[in-house]
PDB file of N, CA, C and O in Angstrom, chain B, residues numbered from 101:
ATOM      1  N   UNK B 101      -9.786  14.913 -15.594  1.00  0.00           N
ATOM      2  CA  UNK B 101      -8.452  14.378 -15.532  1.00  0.00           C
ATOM      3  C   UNK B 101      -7.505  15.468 -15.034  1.00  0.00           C
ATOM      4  O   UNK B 101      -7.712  16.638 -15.357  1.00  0.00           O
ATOM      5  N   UNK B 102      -6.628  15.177 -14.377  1.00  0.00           N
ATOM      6  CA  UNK B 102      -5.701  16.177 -13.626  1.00  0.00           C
ATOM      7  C   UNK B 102      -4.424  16.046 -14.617  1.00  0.00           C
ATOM      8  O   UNK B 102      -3.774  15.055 -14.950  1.00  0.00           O
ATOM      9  N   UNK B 103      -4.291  17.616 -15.018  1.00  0.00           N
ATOM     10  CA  UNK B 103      -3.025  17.614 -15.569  1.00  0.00           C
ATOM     11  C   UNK B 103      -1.954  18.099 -15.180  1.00  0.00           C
ATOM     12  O   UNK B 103      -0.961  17.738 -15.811  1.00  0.00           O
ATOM     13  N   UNK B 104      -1.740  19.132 -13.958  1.00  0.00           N
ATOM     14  CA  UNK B 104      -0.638  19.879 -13.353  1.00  0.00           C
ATOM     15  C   UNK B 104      -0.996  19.621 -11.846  1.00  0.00           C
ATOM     16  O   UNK B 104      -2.174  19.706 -11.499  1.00  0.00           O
ATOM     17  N   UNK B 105      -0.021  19.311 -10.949  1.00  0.00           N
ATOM     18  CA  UNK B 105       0.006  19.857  -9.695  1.00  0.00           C
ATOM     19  C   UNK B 105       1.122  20.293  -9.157  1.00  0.00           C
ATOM     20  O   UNK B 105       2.303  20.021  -9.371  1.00  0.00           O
ATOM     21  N   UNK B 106       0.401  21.261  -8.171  1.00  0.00           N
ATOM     22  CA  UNK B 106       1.967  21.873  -7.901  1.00  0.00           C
ATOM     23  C   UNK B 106       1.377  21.941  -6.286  1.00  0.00           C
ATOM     24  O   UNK B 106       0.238  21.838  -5.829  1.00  0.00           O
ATOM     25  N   UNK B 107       2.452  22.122  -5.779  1.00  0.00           N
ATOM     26  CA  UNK B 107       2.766  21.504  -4.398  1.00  0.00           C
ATOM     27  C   UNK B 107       3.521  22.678  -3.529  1.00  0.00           C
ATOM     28  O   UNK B 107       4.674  22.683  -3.960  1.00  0.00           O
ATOM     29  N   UNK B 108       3.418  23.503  -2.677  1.00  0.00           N
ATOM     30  CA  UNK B 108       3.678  24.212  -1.899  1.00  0.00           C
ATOM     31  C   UNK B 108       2.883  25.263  -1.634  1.00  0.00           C
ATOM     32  O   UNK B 108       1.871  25.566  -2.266  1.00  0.00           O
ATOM     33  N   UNK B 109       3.449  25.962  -0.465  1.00  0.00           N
ATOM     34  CA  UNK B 109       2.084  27.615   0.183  1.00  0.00           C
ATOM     35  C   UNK B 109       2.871  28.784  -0.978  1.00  0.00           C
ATOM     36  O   UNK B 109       2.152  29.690  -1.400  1.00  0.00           O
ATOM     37  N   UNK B 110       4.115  28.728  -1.383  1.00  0.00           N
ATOM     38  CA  UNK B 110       4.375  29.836  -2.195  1.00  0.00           C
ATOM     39  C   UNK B 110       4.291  29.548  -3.288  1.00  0.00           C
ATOM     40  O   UNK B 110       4.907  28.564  -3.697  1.00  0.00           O
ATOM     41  N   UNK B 111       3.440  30.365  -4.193  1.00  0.00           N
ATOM     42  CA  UNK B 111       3.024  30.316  -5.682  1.00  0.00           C
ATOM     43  C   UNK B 111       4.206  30.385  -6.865  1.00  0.00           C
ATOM     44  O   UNK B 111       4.256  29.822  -7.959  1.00  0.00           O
ATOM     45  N   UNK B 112       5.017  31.184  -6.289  1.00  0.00           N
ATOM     46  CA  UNK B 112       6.538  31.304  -7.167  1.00  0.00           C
ATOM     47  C   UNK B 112       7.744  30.671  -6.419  1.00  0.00           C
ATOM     48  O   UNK B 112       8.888  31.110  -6.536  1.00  0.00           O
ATOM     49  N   UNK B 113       7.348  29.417  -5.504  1.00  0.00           N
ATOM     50  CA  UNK B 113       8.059  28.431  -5.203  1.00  0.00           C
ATOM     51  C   UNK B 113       7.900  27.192  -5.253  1.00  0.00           C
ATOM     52  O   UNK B 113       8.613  26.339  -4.725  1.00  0.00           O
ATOM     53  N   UNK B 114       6.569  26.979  -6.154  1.00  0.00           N
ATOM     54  CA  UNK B 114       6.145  25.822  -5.894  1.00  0.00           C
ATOM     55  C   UNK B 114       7.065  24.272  -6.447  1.00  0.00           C
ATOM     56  O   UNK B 114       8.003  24.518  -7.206  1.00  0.00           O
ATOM     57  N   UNK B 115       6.901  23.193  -6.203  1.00  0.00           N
ATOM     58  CA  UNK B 115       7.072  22.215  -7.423  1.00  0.00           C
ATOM     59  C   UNK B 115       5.937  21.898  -8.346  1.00  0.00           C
ATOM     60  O   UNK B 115       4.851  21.741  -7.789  1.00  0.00           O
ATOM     61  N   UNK B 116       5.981  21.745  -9.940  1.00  0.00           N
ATOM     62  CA  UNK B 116       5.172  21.629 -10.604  1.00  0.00           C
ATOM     63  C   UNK B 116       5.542  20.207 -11.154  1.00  0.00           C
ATOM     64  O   UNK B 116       6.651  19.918 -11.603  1.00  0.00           O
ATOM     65  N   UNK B 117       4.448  19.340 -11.060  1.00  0.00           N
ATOM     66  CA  UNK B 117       4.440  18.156 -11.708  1.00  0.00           C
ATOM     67  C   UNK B 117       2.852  18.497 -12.658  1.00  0.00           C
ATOM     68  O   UNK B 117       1.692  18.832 -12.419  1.00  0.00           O
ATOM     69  N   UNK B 118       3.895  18.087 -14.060  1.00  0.00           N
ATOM     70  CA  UNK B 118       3.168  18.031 -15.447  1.00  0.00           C
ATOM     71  C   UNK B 118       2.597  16.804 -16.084  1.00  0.00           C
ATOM     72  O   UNK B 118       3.523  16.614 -16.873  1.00  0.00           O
ATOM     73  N   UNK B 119       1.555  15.594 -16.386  1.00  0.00           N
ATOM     74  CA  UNK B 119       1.275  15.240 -16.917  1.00  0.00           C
ATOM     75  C   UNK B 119       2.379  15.220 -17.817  1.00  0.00           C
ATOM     76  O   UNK B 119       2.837  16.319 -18.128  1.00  0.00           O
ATOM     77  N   UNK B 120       3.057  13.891 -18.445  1.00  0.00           N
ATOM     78  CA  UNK B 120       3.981  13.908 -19.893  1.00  0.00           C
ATOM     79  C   UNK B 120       5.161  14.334 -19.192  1.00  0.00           C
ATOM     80  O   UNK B 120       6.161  13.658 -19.430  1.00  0.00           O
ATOM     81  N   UNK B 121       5.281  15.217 -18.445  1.00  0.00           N
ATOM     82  CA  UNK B 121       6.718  15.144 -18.051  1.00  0.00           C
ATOM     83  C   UNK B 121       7.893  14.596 -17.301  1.00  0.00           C
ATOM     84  O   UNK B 121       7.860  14.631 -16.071  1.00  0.00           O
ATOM     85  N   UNK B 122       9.047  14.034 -17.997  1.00  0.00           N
ATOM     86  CA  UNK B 122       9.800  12.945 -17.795  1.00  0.00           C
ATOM     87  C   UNK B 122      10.633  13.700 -16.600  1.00  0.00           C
ATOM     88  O   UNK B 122      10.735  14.914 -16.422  1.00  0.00           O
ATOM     89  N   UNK B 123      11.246  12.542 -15.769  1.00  0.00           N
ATOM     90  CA  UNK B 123      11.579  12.921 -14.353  1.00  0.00           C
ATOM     91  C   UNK B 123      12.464  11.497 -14.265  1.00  0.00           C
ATOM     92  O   UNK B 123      12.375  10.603 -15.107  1.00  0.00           O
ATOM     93  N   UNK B 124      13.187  11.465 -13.284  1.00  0.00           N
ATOM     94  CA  UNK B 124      14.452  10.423 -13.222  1.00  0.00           C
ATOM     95  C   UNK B 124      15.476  10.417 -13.915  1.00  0.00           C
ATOM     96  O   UNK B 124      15.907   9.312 -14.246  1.00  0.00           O
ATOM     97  N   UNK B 125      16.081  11.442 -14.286  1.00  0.00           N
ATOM     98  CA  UNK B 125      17.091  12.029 -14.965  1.00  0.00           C
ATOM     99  C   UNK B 125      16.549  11.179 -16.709  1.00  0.00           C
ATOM    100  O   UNK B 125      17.039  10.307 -17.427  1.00  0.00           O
ATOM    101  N   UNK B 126      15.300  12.059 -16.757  1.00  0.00           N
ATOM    102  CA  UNK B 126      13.987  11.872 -18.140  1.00  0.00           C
ATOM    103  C   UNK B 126      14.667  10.234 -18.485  1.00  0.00           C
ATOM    104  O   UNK B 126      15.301  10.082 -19.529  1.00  0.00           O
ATOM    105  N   UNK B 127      14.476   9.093 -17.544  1.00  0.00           N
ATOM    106  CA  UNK B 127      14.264   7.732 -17.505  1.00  0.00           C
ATOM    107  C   UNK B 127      12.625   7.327 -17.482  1.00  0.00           C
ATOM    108  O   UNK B 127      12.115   6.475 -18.209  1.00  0.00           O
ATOM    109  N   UNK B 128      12.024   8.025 -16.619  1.00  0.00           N
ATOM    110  CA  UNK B 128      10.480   7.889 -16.491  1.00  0.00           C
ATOM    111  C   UNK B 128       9.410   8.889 -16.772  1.00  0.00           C
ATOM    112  O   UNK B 128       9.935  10.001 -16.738  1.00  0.00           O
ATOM    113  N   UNK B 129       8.252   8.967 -17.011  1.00  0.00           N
ATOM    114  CA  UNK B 129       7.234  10.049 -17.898  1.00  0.00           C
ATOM    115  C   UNK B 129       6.677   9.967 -16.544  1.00  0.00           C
ATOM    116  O   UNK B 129       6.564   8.970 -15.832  1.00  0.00           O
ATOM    117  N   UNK B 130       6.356  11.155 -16.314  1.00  0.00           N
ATOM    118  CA  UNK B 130       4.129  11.053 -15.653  1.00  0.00           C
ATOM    119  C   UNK B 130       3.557  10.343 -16.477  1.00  0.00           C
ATOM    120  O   UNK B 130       3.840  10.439 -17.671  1.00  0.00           O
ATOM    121  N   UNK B 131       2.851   9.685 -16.131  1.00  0.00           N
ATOM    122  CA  UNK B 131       1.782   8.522 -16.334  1.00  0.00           C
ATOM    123  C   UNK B 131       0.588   8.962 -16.240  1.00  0.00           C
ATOM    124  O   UNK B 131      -0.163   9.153 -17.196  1.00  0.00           O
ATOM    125  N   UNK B 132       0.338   9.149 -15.100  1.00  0.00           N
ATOM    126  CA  UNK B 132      -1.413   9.492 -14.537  1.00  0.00           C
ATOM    127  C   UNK B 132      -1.268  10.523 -12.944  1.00  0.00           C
ATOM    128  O   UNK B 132      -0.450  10.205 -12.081  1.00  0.00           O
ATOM    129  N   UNK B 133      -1.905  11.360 -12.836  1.00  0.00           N
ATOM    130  CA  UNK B 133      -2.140  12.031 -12.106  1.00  0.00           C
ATOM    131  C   UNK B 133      -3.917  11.610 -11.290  1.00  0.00           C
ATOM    132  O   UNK B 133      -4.997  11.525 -11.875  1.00  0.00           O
ATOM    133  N   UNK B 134      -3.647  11.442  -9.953  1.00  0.00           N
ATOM    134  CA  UNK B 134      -5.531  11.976  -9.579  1.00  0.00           C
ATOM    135  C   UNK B 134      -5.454  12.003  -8.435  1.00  0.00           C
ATOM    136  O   UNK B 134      -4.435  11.691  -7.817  1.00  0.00           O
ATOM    137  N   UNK B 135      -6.805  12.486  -7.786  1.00  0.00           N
ATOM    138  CA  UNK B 135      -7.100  12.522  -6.391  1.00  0.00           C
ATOM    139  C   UNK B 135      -7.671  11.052  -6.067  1.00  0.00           C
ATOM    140  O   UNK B 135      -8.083  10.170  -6.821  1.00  0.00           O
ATOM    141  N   UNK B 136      -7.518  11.128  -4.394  1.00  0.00           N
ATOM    142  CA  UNK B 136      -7.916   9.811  -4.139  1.00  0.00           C
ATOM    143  C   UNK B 136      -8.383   9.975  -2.535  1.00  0.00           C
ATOM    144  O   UNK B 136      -7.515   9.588  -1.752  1.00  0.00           O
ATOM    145  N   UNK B 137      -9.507  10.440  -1.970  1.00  0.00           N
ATOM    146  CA  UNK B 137      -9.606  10.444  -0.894  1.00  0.00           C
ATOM    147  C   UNK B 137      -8.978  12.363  -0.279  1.00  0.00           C
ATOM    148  O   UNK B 137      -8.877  12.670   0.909  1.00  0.00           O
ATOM    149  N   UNK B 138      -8.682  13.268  -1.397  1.00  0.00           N
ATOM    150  CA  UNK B 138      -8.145  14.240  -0.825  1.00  0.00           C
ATOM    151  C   UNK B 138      -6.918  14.240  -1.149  1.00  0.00           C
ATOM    152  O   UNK B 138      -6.264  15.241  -1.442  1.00  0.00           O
ATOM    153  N   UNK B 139      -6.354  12.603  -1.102  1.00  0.00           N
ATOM    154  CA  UNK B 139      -5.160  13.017  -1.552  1.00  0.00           C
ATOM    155  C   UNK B 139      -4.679  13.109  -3.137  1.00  0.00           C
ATOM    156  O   UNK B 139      -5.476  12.893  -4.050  1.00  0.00           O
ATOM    157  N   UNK B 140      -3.434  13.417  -3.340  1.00  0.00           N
ATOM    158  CA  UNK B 140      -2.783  13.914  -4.702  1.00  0.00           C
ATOM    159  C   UNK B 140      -1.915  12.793  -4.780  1.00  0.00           C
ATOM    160  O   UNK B 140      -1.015  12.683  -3.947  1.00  0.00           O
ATOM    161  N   UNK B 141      -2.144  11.535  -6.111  1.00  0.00           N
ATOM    162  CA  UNK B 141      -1.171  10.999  -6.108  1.00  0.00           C
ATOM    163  C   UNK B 141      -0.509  11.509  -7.804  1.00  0.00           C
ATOM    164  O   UNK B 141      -1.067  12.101  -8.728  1.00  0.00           O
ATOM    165  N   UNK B 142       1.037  10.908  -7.643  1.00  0.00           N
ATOM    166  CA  UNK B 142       1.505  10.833  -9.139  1.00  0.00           C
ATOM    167  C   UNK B 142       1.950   9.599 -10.016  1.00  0.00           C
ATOM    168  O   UNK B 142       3.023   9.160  -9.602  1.00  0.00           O
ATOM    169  N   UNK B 143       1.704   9.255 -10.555  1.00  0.00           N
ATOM    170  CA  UNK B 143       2.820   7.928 -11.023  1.00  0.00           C
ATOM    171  C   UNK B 143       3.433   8.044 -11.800  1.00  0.00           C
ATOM    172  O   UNK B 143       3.205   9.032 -12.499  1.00  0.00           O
ATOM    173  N   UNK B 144       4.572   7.161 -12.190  1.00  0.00           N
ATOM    174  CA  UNK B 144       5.253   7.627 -13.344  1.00  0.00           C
ATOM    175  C   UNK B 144       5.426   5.916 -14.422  1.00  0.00           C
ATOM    176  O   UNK B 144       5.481   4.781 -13.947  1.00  0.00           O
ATOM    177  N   UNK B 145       5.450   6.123 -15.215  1.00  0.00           N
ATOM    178  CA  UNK B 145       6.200   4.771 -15.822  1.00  0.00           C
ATOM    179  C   UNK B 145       7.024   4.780 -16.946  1.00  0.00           C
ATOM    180  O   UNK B 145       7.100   5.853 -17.544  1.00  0.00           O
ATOM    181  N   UNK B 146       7.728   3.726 -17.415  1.00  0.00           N
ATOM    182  CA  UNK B 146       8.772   3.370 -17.442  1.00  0.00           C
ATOM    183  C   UNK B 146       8.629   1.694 -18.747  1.00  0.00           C
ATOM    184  O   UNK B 146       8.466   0.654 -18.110  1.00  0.00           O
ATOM    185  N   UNK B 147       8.674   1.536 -20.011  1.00  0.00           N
ATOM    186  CA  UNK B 147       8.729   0.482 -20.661  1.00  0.00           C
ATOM    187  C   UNK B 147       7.283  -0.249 -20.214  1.00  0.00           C
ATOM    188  O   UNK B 147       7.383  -1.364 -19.700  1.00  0.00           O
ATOM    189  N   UNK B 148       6.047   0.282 -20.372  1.00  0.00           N
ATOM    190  CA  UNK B 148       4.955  -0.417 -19.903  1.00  0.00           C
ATOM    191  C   UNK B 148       4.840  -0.839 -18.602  1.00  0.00           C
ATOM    192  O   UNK B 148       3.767  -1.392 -18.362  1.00  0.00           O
ATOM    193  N   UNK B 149       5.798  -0.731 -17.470  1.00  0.00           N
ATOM    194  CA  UNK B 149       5.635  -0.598 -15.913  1.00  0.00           C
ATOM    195  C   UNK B 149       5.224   0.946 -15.705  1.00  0.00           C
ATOM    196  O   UNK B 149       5.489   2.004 -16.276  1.00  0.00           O
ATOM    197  N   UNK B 150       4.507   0.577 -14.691  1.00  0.00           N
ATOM    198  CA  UNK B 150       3.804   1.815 -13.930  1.00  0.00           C
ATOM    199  C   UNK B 150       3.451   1.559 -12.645  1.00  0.00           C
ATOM    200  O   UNK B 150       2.683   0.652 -12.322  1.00  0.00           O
ATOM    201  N   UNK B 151       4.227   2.681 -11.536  1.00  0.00           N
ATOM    202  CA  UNK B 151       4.519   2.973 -10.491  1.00  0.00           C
ATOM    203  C   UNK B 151       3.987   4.137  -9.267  1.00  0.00           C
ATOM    204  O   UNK B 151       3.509   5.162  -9.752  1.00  0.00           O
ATOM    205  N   UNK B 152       4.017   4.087  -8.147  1.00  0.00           N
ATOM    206  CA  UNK B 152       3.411   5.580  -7.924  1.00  0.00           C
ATOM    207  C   UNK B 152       4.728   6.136  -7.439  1.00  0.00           C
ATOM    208  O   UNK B 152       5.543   5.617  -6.675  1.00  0.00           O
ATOM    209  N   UNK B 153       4.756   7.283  -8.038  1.00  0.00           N
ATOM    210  CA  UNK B 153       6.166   7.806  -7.587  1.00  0.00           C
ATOM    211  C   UNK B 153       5.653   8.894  -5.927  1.00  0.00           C
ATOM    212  O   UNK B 153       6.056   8.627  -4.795  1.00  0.00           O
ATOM    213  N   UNK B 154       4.980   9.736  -6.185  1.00  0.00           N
ATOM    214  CA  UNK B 154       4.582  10.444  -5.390  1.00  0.00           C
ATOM    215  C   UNK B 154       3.286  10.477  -4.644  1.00  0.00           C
ATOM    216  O   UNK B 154       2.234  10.251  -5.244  1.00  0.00           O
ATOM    217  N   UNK B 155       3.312  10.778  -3.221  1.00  0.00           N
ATOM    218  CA  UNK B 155       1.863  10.962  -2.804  1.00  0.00           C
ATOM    219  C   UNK B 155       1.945  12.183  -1.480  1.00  0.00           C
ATOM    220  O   UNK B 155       2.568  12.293  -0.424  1.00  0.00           O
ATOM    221  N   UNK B 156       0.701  13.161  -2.410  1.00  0.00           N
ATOM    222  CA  UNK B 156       0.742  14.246  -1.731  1.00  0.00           C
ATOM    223  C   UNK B 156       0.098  13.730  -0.569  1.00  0.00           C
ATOM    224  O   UNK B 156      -0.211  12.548  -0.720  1.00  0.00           O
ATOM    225  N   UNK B 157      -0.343  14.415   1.017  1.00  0.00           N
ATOM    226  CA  UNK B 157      -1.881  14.424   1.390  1.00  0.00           C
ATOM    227  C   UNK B 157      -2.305  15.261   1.828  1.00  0.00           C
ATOM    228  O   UNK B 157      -1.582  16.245   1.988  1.00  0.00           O
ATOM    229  N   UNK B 158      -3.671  15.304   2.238  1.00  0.00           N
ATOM    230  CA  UNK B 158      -4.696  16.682   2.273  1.00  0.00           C
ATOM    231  C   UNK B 158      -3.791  17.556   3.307  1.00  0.00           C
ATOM    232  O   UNK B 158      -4.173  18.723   3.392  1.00  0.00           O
ATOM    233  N   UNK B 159      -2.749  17.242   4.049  1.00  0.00           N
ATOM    234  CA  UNK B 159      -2.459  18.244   4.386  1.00  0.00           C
ATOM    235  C   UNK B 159      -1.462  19.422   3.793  1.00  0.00           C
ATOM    236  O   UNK B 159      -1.313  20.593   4.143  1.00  0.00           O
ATOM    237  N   UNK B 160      -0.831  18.624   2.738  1.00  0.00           N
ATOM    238  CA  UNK B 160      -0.086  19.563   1.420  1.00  0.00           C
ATOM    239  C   UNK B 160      -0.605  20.571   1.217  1.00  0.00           C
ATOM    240  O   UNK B 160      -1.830  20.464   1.284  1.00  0.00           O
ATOM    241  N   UNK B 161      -0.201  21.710   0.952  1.00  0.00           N
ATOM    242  CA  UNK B 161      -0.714  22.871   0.265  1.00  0.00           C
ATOM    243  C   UNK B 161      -0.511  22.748  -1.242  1.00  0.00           C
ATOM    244  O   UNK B 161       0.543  23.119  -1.758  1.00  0.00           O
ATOM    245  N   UNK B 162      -1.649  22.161  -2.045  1.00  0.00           N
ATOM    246  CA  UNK B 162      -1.689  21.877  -3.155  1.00  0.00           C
ATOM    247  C   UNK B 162      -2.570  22.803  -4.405  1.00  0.00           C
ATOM    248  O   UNK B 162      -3.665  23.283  -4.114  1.00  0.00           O
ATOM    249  N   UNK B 163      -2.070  22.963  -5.579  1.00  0.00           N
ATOM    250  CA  UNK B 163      -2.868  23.517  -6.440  1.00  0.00           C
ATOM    251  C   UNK B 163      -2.806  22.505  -7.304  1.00  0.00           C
ATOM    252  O   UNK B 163      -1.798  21.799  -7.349  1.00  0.00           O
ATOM    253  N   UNK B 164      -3.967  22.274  -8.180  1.00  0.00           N
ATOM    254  CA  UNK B 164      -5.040  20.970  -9.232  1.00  0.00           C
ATOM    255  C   UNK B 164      -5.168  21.660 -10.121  1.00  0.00           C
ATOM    256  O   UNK B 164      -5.678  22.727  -9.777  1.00  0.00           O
ATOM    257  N   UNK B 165      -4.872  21.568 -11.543  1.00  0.00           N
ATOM    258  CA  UNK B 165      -5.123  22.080 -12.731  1.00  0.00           C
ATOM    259  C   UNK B 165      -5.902  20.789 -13.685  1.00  0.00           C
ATOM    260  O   UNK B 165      -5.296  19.894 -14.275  1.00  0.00           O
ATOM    261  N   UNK B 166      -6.730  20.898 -13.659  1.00  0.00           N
ATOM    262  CA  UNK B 166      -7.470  19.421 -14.879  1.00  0.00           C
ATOM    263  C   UNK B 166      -7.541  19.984 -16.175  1.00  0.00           C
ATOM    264  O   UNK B 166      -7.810  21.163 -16.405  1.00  0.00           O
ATOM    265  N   UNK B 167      -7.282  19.071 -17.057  1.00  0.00           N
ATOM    266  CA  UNK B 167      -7.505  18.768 -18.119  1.00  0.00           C
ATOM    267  C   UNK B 167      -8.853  19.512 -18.459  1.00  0.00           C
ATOM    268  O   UNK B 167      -9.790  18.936 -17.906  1.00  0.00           O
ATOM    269  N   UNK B 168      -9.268  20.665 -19.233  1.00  0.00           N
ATOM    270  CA  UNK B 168     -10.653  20.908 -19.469  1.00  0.00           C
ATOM    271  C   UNK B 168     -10.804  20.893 -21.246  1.00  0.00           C
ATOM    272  O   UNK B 168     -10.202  21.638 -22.020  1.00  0.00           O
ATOM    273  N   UNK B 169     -11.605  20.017 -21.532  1.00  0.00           N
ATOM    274  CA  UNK B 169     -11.691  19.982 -23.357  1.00  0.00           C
ATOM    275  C   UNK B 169     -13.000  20.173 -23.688  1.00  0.00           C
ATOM    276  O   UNK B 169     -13.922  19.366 -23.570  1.00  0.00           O
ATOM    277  N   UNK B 170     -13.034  21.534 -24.203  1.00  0.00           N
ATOM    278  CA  UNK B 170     -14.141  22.254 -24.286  1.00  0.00           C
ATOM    279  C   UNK B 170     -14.562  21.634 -26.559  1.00  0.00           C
ATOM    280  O   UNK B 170     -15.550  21.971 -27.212  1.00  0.00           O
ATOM    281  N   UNK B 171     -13.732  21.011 -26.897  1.00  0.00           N
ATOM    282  CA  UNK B 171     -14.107  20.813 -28.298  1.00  0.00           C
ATOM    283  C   UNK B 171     -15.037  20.432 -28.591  1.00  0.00           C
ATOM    284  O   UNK B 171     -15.725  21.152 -29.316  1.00  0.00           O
ATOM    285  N   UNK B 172     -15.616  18.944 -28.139  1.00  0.00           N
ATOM    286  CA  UNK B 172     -16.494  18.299 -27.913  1.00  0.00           C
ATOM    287  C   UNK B 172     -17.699  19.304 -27.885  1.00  0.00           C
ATOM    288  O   UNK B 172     -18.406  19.420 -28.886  1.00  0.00           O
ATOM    289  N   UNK B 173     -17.902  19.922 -26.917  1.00  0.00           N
ATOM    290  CA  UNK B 173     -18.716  20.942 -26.423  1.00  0.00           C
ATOM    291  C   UNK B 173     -19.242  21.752 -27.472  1.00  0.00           C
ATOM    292  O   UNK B 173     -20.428  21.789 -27.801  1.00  0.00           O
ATOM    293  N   UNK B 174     -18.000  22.611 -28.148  1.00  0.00           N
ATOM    294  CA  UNK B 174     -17.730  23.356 -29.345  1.00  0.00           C
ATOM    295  C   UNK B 174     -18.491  23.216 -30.550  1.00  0.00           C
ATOM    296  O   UNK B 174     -19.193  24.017 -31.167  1.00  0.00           O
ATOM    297  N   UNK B 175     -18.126  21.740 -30.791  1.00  0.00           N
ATOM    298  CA  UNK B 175     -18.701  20.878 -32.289  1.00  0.00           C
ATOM    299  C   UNK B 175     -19.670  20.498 -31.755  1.00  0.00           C
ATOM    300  O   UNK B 175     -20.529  20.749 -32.601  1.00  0.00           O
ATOM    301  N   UNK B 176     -20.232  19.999 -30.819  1.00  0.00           N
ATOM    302  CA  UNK B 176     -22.135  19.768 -30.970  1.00  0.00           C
ATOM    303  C   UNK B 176     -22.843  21.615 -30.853  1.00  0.00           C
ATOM    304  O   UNK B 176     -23.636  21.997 -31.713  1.00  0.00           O
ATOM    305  N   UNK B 177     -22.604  22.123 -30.227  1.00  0.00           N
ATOM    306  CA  UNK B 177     -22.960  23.735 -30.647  1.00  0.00           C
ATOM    307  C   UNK B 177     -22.949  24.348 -31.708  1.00  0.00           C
ATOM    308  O   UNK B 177     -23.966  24.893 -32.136  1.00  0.00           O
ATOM    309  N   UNK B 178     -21.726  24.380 -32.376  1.00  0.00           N
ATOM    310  CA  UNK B 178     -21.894  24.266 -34.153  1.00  0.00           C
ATOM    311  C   UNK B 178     -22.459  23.177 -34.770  1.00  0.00           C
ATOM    312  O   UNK B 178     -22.411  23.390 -35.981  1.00  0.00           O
ATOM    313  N   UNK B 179     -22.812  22.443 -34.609  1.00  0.00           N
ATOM    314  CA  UNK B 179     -23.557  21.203 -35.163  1.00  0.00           C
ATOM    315  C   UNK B 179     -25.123  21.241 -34.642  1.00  0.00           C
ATOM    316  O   UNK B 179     -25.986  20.518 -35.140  1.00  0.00           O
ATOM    317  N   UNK B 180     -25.282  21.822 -33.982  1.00  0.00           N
ATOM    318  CA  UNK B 180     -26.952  22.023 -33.870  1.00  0.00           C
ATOM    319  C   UNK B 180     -27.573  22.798 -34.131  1.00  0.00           C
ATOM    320  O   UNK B 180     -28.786  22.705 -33.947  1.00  0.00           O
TER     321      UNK B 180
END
């Protein structure tokens, strides 16, 4: 699952879109983040509507941060 993307060639210029974070003067949340073909989409929603607000494409200079949940992992290792 994709939780951050950020969007530009400069690293300390980028835009960062967060998973959970509200946007539309905080009227609407991130919703869901994913790839689709290369590209980066975002959506956002709003009272159980859900929308795509943004769509990167492969030619964006993009950075992908996913979701990694190592717990699962954790507790069957201590559990065996």
């Amino acid at each position: 699952m994709v939780r951050k993307i950020s969007v530009g060639p400069d690293p300390f210029k980028q835009m960062h879109y967060i998973l959970g974070q509200s946007v539309l003067d905080k009227t609407w949340v991130i919703s869901t983040m994913r790839e689709v073909d290369g590209d980066k989409e975002i959506w956002i929603s709003k009272d159980g509507e859900e929308v795509i607000w943004k769509k990167f494409t492969r030619e964006f200079q993009c950075v992908v941060e996913y979701n990694i949940d190592y717990s699962h992992e954790i507790t069957t290792q201590l559990h065996s």
